[in-house]
Backbone as a chain_set.jsonl record, in Angstrom:
{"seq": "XXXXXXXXXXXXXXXXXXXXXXXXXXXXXXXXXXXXXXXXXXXXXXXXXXXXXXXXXXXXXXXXXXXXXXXXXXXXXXXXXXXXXXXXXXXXXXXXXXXXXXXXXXXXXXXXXXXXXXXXXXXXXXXXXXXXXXXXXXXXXXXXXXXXXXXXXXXXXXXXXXXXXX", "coords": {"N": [[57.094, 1.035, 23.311], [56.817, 2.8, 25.537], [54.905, 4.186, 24.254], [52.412, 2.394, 23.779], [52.131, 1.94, 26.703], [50.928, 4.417, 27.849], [49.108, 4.521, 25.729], [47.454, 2.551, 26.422], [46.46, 3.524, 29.142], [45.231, 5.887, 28.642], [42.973, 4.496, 27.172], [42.164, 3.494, 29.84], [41.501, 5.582, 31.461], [39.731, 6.846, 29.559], [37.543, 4.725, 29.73], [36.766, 4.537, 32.203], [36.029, 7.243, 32.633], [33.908, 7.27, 30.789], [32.235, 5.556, 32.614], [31.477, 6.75, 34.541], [30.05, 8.891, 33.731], [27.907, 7.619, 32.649], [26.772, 6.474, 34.79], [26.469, 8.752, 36.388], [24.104, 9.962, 34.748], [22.551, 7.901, 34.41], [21.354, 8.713, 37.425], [20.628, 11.063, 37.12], [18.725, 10.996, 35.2], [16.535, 9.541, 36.96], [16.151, 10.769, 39.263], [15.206, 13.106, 38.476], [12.865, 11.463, 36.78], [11.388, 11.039, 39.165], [11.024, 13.324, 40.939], [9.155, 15.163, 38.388], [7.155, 13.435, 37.74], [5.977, 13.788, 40.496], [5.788, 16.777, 40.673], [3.537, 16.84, 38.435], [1.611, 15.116, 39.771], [1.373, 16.493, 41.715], [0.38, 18.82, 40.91], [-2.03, 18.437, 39.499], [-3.415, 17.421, 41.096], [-3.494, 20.255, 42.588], [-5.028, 21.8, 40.679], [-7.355, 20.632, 41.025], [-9.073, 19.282, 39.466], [-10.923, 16.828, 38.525], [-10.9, 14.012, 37.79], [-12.1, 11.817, 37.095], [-14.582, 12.276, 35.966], [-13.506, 13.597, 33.512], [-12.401, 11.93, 31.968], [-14.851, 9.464, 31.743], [-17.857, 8.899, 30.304], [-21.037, 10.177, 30.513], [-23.528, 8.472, 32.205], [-26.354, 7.328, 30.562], [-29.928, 6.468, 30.61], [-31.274, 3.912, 28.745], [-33.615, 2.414, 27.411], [-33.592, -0.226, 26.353], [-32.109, -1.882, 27.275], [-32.04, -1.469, 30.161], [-33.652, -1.145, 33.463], [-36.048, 0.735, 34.813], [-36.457, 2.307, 37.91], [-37.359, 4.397, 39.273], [-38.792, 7.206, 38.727], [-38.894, 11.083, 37.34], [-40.325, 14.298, 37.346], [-38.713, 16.113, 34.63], [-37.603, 19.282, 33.274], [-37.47, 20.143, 29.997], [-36.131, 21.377, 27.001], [-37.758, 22.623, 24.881], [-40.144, 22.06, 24.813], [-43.741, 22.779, 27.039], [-44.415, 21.815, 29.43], [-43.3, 20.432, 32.322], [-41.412, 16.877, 31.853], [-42.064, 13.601, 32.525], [-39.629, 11.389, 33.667], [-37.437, 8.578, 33.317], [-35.362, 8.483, 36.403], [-33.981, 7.162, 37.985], [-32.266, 4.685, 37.624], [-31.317, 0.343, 36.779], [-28.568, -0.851, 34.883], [-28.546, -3.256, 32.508], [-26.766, -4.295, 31.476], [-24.401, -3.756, 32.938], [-22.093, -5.7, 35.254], [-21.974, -5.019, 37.443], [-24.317, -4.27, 39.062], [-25.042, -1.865, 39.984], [-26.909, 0.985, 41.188], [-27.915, 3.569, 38.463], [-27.776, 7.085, 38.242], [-30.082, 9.751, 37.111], [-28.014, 12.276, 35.661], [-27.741, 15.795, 37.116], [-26.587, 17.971, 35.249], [-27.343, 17.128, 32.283], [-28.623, 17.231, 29.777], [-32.1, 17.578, 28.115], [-33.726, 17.311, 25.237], [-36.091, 18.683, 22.729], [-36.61, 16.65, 19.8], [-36.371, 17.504, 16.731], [-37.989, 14.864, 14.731], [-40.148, 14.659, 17.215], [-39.372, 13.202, 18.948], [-37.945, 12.403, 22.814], [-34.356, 13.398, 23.08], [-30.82, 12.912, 24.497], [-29.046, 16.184, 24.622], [-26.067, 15.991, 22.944], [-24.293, 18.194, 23.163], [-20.995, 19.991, 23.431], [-18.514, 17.984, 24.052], [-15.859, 18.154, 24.632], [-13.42, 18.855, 26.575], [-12.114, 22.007, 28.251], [-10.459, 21.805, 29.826], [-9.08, 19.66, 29.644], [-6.904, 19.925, 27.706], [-5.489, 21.62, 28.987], [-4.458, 20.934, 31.108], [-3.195, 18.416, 29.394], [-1.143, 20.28, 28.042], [0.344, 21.366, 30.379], [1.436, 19.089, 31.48], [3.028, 18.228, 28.943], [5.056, 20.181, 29.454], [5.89, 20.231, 31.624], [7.386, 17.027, 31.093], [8.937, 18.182, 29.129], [10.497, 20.609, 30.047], [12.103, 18.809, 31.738], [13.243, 16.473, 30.237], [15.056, 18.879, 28.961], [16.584, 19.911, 31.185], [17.775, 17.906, 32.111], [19.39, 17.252, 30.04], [21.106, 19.51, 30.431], [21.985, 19.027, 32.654], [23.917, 16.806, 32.514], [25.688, 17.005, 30.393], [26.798, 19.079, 31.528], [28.376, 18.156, 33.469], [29.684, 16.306, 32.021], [31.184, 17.913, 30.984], [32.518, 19.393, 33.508], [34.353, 17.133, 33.76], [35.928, 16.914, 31.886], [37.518, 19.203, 32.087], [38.272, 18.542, 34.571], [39.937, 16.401, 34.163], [41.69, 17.344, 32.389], [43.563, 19.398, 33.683], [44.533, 17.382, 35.366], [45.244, 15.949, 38.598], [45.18, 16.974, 41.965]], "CA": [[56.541, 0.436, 24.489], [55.977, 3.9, 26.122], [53.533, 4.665, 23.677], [51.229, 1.251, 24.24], [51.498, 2.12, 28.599], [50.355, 5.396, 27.804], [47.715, 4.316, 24.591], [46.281, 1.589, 27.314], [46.296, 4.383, 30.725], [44.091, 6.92, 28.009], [41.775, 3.727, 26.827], [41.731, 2.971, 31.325], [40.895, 6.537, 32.011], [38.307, 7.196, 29.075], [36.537, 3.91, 30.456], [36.422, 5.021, 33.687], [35.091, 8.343, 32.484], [32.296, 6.626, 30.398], [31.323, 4.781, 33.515], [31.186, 8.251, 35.823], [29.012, 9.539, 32.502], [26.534, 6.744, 32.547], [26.349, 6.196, 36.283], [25.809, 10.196, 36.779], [23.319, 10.291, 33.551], [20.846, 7.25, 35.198], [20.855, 9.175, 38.529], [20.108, 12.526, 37.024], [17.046, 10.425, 35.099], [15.565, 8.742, 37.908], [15.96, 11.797, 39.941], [14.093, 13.939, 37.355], [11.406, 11.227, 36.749], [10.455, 11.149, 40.476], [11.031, 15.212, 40.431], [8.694, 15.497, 37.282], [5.944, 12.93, 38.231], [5.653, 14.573, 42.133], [5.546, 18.341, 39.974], [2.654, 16.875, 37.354], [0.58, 14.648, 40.821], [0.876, 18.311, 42.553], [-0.247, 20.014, 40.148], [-3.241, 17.356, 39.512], [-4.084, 17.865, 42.773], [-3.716, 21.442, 42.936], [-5.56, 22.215, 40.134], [-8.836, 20.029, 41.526], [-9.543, 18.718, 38.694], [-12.022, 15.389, 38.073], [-10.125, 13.008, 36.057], [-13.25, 10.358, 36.826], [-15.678, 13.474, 35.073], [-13.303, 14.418, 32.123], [-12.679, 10.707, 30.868], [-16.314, 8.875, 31.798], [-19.348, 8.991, 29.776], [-22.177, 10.37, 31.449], [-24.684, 7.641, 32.317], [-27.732, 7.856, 30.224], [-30.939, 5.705, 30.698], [-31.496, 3.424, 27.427], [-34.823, 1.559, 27.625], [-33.522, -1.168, 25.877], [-30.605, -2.219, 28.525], [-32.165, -0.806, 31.309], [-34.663, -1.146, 34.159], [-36.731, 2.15, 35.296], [-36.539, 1.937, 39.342], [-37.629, 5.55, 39.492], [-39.012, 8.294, 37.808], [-39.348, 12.504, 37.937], [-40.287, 15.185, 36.34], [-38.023, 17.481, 34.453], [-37.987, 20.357, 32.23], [-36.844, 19.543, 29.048], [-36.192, 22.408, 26.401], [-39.009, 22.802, 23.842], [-41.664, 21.48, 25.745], [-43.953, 24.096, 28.354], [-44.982, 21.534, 30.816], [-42.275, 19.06, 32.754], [-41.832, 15.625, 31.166], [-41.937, 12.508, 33.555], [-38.661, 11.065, 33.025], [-36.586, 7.982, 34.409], [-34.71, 9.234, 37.496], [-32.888, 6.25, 38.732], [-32.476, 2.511, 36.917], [-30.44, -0.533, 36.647], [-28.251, -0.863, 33.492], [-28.774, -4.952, 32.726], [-25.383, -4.745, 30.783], [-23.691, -3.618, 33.991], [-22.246, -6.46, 36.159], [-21.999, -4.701, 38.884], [-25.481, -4.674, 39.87], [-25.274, -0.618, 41.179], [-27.684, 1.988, 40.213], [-27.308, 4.527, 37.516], [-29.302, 8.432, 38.417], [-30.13, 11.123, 35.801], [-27.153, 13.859, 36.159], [-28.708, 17.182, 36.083], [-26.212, 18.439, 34.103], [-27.41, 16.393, 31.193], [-29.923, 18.486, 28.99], [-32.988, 16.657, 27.343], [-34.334, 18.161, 23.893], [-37.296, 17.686, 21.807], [-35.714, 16.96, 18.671], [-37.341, 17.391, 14.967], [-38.958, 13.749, 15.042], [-40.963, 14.809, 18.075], [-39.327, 12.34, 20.563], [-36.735, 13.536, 23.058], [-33.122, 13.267, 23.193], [-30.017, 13.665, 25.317], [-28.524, 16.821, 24.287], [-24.965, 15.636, 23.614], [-23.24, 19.379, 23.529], [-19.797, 19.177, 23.636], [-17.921, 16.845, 24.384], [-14.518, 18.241, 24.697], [-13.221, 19.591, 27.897], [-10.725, 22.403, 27.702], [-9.599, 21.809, 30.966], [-8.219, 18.46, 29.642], [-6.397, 20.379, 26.823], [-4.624, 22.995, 29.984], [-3.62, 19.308, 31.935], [-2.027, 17.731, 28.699], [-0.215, 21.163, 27.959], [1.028, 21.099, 31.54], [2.111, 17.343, 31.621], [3.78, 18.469, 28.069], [5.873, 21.005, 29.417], [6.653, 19.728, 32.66], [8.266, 16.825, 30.989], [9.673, 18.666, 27.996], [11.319, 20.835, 31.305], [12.964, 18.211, 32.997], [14.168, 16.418, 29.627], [16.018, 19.871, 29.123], [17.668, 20.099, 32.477], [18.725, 16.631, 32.235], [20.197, 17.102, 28.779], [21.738, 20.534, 30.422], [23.609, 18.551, 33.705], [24.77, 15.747, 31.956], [26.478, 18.111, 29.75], [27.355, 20.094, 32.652], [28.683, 17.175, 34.209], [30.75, 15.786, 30.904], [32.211, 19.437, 30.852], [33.658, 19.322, 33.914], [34.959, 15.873, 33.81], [36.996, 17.376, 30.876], [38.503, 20.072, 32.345], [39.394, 18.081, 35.312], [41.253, 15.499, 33.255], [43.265, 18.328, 31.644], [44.275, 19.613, 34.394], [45.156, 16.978, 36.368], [44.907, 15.495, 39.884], [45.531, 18.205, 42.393]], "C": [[55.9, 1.494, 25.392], [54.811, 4.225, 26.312], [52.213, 3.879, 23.933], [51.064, 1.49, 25.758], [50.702, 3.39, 27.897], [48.873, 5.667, 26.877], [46.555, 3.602, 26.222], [45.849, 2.909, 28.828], [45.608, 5.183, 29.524], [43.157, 5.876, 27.652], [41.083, 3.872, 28.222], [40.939, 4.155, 31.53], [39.72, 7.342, 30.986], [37.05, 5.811, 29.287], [35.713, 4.125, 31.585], [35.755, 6.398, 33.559], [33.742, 8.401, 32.253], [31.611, 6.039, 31.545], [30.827, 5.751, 34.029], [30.005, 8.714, 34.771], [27.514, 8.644, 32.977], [25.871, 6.349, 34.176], [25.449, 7.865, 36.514], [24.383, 10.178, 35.528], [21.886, 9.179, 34.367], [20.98, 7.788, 36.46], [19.983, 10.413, 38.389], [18.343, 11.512, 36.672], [16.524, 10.202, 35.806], [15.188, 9.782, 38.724], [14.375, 12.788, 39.439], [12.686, 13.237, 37.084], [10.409, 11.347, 37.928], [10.497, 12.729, 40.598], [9.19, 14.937, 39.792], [7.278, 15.017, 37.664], [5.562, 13.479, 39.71], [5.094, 15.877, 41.376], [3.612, 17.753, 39.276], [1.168, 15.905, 38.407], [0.283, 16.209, 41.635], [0.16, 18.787, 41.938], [-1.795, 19.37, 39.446], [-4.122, 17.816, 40.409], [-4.589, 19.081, 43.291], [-4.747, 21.999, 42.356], [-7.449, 21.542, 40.661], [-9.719, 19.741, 40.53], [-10.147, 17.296, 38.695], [-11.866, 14.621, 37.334], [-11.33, 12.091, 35.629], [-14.062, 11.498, 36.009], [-14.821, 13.969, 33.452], [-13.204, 13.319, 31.205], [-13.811, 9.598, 31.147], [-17.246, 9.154, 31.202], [-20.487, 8.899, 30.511], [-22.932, 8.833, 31.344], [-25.974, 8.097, 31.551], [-28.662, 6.492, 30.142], [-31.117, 4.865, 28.98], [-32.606, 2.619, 27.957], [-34.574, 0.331, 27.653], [-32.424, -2.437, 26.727], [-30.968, -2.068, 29.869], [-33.736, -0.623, 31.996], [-35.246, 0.146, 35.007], [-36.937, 1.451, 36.928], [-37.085, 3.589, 39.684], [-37.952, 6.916, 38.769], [-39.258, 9.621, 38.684], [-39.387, 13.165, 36.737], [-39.247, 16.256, 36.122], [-38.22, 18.303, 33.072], [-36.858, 20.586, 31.06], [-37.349, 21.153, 27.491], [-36.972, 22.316, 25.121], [-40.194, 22.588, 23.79], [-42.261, 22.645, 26.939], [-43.939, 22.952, 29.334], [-43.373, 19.72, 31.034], [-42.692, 17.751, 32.353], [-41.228, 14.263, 32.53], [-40.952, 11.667, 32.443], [-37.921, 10.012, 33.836], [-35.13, 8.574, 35.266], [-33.386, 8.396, 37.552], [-32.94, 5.242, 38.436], [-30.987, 1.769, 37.041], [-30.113, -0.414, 35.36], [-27.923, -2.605, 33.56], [-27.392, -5.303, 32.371], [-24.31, -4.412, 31.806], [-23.568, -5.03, 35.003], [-22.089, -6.348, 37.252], [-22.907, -4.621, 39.717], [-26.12, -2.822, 39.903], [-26.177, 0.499, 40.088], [-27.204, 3.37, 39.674], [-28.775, 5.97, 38.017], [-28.63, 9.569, 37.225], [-29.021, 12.198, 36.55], [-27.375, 14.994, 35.705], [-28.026, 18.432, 35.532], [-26.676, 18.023, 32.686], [-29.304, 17.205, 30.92], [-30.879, 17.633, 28.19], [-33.793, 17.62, 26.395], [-35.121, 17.733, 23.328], [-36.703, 17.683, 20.47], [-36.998, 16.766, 17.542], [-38.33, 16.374, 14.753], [-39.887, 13.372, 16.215], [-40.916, 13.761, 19.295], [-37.494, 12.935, 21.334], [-35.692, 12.894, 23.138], [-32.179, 14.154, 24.037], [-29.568, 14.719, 24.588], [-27.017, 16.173, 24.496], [-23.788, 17.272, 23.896], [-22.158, 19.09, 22.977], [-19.232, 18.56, 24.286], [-16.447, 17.162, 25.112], [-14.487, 19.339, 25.864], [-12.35, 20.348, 27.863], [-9.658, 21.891, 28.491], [-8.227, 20.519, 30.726], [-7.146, 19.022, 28.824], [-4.955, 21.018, 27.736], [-3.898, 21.311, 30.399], [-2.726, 19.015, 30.917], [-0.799, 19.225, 28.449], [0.955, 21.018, 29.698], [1.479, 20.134, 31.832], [3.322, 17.825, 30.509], [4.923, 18.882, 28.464], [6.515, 20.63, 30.542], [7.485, 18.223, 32.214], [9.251, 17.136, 29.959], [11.03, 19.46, 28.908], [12.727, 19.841, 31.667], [13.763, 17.168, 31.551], [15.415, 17.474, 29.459], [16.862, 20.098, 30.177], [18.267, 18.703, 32.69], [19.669, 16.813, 31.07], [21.444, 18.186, 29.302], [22.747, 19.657, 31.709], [24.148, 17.641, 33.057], [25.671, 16.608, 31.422], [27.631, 18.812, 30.195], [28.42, 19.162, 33.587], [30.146, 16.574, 33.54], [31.781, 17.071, 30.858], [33.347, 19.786, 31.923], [34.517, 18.447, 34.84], [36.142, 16.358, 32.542], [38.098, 18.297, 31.226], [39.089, 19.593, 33.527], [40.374, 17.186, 35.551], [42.284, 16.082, 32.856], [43.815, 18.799, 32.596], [44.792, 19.114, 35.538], [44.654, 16.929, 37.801], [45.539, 16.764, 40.844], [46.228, 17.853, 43.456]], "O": [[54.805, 1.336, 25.932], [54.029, 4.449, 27.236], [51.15, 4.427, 24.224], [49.936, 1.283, 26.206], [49.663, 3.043, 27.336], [47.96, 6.474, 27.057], [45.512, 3.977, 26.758], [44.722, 2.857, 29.319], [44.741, 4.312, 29.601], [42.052, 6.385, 27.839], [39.902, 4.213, 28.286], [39.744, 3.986, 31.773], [38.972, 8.223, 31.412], [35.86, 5.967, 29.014], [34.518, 3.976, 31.843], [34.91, 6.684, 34.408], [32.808, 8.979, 32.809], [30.382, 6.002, 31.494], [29.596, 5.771, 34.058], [28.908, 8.871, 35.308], [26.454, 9.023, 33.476], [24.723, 6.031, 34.489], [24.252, 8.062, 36.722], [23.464, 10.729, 36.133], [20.756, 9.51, 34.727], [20.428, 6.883, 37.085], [19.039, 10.78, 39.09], [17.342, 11.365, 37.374], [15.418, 10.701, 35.598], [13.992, 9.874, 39.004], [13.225, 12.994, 39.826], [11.619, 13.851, 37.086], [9.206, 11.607, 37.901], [9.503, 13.212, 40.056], [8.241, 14.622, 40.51], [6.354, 15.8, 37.884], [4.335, 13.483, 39.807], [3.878, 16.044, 41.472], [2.611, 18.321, 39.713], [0.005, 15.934, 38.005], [-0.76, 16.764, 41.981], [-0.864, 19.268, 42.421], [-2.549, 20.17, 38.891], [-5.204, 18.402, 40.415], [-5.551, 19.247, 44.041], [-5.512, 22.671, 43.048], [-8.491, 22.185, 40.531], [-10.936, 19.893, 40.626], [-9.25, 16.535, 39.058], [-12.506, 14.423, 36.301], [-11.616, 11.689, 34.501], [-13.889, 11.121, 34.85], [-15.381, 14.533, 32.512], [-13.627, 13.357, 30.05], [-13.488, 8.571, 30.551], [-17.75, 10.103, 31.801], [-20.924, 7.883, 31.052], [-22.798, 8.163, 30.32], [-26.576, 9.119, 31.88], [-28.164, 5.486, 29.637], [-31.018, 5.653, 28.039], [-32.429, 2.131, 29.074], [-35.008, -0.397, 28.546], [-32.246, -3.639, 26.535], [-30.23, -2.525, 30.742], [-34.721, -0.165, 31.418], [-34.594, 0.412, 36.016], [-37.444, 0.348, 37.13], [-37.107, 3.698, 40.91], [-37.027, 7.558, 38.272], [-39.584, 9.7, 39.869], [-38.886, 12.95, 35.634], [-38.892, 17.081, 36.963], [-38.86, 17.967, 32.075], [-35.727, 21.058, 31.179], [-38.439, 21.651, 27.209], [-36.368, 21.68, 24.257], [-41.078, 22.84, 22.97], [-41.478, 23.293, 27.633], [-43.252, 23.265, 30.307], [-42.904, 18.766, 30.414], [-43.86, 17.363, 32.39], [-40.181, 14.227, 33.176], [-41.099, 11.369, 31.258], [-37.682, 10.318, 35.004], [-34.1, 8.991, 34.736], [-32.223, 8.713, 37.302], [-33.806, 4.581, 39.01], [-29.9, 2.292, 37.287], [-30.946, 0.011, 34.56], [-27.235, -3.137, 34.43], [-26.837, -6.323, 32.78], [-23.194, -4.834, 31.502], [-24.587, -5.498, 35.509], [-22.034, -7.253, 38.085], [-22.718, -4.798, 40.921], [-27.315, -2.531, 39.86], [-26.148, 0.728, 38.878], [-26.38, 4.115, 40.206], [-30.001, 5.904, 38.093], [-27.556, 9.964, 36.77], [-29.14, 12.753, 37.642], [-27.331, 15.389, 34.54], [-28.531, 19.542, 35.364], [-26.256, 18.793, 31.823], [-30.368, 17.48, 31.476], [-30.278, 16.834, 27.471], [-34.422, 18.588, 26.823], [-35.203, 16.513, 23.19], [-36.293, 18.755, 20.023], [-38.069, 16.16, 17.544], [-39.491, 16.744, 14.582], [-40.362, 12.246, 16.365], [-41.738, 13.482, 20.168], [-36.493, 13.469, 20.857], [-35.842, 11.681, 23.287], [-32.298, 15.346, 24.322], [-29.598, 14.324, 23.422], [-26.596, 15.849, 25.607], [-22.8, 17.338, 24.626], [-22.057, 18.176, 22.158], [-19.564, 18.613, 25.47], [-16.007, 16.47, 26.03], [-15.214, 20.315, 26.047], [-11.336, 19.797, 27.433], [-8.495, 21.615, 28.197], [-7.107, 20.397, 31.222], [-6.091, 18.553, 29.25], [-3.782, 20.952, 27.371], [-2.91, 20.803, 29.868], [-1.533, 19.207, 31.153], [0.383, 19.035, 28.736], [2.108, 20.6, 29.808], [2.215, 20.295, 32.805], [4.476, 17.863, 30.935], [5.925, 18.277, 28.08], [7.745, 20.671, 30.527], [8.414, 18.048, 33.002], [10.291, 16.484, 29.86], [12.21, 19.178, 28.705], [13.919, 20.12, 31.797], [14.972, 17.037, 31.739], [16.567, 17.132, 29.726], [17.983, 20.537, 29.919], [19.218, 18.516, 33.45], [20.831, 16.454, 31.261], [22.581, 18.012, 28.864], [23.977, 19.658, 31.693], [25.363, 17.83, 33.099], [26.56, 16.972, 32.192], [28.746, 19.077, 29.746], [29.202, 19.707, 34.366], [31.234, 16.403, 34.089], [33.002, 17.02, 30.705], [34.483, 20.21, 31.712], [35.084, 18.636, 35.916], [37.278, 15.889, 32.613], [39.261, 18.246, 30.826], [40.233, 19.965, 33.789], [41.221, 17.037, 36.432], [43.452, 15.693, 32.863], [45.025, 18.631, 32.443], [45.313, 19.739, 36.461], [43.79, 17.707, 38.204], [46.401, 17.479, 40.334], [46.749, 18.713, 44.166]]}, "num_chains": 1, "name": "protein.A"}
């Protein structure tokens, strides 16, 4: 009979441990996700980076979609003399109505078949490459320090079972 008080008071007090475990374990998480996401918006921020510029596709004029509201000349690589070029148009497939202008980053080439084209370049931004590394690690981080208090936490919930209430 001893043995069953004493079996059931070690089932009571490893229940009650598991609860302290799982209660402390979703605080550390929630903690850490608001932590982690504040660290990876800072650092968004800090860095001054252009999220609308690294995932948008430049605007480019298509004839076939699109109404010429403005033209200019620019200087287009393989050609000597500036080529009169649409500036500023409507895109018809847009329902927004709002006008689209040439961005003069965007390079125009005479290509082999003697009519011109956007230069597309590359495409790939490194900067986006540095952001996902830094998102990576900041939550690879904060998994690790959660995995390390919980731990830290279970450890000394153990030793202050063994030794008793003080």
């Amino acid at each position: 009979m001893a043995d069953a008080y004493h079996e059931q008071d070690a089932d009571a007090e490893n229940s009650r441990r598991q609860r302290r475990i799982r209660r402390y374990s979703v605080l550390v998480t929630l903690t850490l996700i608001l932590a982690c996401n504040a660290v990876i918006l800072l650092g968004i921020w800090a860095s001054g980076i252009n999220l609308d510029g690294l995932f948008r596709t430049p605007d480019r004029f298509d004839p076939s979609r699109s109404e010429c509201l403005r033209y200019n000349w620019h200087k287009v690589a393989g050609v000597q003399q500036p080529v009169r070029l649409c500036y500023e148009w409507i895109d018809l497939s847009d329902p927004s109505g709002n006008t689209h202008t040439f961005q003069p980053d965007t390079e125009i080439v005479l290509g082999a078949d003697g009519k011109l084209h956007y230069d597309r370049g590359g495409r790939v931004d490194g900067r986006l490459f540095i952001l996902l590394a830094f998102i990576g690690t900041v939550l690879a981080l904060g998994m690790a320090l959660s995995r390390f208090l919980i731990a830290r936490y279970c450890i000394g919930l153990e030793t202050s079972s063994k030794t008793g209430p003080s």
